[in-house]
PQR file with spaces between the fields and no chain letter, atoms N, CA, C, O and H, PARSE charges and radii, in Angstrom:
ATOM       1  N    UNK     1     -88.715  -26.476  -12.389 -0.4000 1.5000
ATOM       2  CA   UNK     1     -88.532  -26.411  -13.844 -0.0000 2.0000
ATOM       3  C    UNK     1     -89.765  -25.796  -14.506  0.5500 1.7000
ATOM       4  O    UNK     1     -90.878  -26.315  -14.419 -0.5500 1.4000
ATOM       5  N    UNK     2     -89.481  -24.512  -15.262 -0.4000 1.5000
ATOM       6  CA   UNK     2     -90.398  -24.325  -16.010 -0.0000 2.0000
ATOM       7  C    UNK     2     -90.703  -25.381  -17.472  0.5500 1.7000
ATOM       8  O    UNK     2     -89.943  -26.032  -18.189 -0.5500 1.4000
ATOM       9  H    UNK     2     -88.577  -24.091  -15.333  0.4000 1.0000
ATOM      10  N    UNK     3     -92.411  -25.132  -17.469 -0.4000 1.5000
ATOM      11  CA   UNK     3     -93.090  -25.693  -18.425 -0.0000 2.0000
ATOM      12  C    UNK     3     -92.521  -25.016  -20.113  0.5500 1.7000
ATOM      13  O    UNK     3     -91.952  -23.924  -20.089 -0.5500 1.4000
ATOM      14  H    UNK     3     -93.029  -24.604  -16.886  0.4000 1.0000
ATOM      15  N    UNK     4     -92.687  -25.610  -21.265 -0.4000 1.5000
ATOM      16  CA   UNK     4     -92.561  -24.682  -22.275 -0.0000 2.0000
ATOM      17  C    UNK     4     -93.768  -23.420  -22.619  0.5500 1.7000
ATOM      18  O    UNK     4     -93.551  -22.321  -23.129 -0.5500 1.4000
ATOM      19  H    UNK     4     -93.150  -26.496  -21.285  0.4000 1.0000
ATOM      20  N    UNK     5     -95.085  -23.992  -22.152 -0.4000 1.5000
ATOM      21  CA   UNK     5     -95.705  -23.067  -21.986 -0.0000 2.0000
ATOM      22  C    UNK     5     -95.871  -22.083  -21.318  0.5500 1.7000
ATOM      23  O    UNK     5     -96.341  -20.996  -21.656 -0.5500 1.4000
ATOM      24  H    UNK     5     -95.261  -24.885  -21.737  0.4000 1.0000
ATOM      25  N    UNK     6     -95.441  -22.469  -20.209 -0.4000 1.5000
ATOM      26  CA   UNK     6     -95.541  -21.357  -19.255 -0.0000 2.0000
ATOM      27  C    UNK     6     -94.416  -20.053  -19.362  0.5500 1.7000
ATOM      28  O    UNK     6     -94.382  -18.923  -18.876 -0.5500 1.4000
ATOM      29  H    UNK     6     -95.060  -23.351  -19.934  0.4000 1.0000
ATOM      30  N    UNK     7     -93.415  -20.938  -20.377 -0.4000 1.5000
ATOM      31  CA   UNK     7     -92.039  -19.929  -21.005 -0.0000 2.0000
ATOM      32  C    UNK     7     -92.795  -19.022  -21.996  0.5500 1.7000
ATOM      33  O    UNK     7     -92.524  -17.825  -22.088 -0.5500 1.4000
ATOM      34  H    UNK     7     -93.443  -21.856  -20.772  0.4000 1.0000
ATOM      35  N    UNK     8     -93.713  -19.596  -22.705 -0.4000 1.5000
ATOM      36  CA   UNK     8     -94.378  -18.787  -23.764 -0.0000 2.0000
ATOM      37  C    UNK     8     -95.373  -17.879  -23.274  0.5500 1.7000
ATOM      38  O    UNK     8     -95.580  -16.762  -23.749 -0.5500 1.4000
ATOM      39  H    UNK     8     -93.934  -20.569  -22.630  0.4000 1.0000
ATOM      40  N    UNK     9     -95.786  -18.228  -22.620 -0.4000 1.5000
ATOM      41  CA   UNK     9     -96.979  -17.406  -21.810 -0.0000 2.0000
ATOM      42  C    UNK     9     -96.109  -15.568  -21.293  0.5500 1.7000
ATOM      43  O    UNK     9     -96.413  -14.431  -21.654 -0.5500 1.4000
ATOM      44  H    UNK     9     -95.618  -19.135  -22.234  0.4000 1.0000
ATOM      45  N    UNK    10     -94.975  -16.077  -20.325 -0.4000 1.5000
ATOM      46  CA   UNK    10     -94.055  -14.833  -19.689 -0.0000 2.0000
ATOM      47  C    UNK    10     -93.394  -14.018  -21.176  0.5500 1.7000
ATOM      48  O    UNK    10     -93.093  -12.824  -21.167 -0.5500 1.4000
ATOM      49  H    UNK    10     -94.727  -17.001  -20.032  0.4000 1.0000
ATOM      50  N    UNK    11     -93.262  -14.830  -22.287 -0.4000 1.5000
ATOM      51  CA   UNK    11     -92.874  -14.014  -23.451 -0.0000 2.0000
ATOM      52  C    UNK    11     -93.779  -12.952  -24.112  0.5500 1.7000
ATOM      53  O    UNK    11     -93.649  -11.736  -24.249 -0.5500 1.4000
ATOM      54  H    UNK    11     -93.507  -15.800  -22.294  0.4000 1.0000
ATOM      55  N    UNK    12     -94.653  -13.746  -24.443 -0.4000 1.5000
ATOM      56  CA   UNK    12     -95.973  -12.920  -24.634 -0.0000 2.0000
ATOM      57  C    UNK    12     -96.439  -12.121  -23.648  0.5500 1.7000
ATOM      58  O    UNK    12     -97.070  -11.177  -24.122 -0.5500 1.4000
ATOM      59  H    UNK    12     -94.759  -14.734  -24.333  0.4000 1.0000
ATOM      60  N    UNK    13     -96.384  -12.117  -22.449 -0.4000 1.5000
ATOM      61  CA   UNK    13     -96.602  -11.059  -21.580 -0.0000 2.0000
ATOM      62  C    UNK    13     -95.539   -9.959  -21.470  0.5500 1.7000
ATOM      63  O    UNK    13     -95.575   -8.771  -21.149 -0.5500 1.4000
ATOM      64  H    UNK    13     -95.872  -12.884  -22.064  0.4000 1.0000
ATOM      65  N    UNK    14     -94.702  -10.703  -21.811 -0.4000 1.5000
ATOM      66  CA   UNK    14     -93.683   -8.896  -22.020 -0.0000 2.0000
ATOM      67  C    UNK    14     -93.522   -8.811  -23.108  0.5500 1.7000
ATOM      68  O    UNK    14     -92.880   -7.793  -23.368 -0.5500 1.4000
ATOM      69  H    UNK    14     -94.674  -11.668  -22.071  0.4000 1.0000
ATOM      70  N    UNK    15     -93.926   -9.694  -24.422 -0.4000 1.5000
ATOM      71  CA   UNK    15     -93.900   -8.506  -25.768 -0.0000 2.0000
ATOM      72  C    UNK    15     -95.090   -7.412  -25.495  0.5500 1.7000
ATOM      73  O    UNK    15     -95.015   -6.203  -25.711 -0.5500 1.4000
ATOM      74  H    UNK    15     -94.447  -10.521  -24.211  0.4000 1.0000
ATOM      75  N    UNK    16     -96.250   -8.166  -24.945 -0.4000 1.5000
ATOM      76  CA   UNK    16     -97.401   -7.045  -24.767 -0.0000 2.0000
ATOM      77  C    UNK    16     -97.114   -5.663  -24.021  0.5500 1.7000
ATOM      78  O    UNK    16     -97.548   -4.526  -24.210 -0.5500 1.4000
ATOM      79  H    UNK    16     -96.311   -9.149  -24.769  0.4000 1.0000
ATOM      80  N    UNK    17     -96.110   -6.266  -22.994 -0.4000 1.5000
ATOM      81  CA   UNK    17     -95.798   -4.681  -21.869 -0.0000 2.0000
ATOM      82  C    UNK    17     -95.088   -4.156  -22.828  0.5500 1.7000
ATOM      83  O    UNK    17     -95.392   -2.981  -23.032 -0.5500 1.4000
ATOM      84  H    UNK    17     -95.758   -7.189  -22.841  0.4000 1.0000
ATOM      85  N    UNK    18     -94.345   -4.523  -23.428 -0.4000 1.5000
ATOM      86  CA   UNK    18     -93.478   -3.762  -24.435 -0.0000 2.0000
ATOM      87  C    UNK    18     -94.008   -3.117  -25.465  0.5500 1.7000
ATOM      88  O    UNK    18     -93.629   -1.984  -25.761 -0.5500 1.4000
ATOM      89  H    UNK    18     -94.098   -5.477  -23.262  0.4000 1.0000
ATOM      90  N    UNK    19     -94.826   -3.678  -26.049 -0.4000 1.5000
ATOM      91  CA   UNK    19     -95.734   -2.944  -26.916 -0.0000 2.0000
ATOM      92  C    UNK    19     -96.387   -1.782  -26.413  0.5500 1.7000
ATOM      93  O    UNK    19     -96.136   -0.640  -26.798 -0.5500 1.4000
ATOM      94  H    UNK    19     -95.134   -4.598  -25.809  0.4000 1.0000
ATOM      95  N    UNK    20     -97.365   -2.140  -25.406 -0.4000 1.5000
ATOM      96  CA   UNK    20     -98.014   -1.076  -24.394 -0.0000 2.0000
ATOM      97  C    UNK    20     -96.924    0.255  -24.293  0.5500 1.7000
ATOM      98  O    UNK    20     -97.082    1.380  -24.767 -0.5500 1.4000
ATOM      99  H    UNK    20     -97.568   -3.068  -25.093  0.4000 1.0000
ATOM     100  N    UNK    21     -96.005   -0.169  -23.671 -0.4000 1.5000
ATOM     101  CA   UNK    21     -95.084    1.331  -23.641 -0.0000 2.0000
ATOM     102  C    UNK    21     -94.705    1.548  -24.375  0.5500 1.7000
ATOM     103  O    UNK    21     -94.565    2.767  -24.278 -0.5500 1.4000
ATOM     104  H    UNK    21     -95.877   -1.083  -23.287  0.4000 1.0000
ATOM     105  N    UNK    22     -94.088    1.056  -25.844 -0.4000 1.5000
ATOM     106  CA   UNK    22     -94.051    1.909  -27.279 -0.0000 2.0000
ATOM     107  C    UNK    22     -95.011    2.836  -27.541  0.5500 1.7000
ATOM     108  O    UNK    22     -94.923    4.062  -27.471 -0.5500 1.4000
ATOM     109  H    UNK    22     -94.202    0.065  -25.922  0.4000 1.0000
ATOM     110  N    UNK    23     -95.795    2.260  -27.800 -0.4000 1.5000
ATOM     111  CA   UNK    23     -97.443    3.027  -27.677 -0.0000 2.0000
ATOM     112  C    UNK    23     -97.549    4.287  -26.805  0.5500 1.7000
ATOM     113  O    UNK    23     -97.768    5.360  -27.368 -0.5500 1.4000
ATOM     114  H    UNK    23     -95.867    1.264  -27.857  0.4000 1.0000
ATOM     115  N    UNK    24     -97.383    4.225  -25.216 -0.4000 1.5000
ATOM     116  CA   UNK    24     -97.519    4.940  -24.724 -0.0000 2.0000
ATOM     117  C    UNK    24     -96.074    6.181  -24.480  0.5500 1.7000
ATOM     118  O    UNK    24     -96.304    7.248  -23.911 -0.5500 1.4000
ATOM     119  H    UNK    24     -97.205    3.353  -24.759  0.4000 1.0000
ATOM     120  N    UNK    25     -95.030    5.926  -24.856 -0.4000 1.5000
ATOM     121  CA   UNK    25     -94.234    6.639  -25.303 -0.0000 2.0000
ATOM     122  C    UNK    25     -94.729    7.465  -26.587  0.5500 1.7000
ATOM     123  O    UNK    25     -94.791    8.687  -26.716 -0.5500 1.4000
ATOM     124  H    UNK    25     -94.844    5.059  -25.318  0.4000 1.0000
ATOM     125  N    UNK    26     -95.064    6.447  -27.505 -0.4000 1.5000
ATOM     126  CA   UNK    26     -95.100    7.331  -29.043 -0.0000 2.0000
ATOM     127  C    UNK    26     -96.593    8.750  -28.664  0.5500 1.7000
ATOM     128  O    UNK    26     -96.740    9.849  -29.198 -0.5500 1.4000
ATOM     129  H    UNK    26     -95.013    5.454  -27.400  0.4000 1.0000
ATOM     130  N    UNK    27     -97.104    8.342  -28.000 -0.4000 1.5000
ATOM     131  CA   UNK    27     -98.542    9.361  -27.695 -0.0000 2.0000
ATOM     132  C    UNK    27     -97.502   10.521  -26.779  0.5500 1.7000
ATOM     133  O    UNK    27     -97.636   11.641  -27.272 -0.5500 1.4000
ATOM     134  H    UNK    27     -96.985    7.449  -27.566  0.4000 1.0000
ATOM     135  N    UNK    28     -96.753   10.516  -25.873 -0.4000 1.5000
ATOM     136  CA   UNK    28     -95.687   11.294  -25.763 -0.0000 2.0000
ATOM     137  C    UNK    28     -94.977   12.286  -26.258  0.5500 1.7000
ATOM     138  O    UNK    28     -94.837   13.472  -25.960 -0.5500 1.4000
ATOM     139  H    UNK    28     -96.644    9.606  -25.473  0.4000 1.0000
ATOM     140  N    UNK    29     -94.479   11.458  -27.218 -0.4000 1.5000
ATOM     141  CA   UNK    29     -93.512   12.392  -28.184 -0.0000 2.0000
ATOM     142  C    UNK    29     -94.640   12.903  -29.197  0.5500 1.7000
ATOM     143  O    UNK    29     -94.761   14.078  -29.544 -0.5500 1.4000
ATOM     144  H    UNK    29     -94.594   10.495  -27.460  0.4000 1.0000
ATOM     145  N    UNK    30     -95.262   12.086  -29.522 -0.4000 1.5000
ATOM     146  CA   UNK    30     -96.278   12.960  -30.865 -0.0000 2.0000
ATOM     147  C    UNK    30     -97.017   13.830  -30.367  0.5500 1.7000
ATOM     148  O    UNK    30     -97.294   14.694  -31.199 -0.5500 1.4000
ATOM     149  H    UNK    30     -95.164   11.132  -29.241  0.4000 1.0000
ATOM     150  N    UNK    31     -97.575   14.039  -29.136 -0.4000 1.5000
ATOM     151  CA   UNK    31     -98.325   15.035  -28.258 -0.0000 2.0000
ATOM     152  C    UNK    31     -97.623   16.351  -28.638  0.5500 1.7000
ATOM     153  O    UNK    31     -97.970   17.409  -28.113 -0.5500 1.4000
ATOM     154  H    UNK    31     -97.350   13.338  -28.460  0.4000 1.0000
């Protein structure tokens, strides 16, 4: 069983990857 934190922790780690590749998409297309 996951912890609630440890649920929050894996969320926040993929809003960040997600962010990261917006980012690195948008330098992409705006290039």
């Amino acid at each position: 069983m996951y912890k609630i934190h440890e649920k929050r922790l894996m969320w926040l780690a993929f809003i960040i990857a997600g962010i990261m590749l917006l980012s690195i998409v948008g330098k992409i297309f705006g290039s």
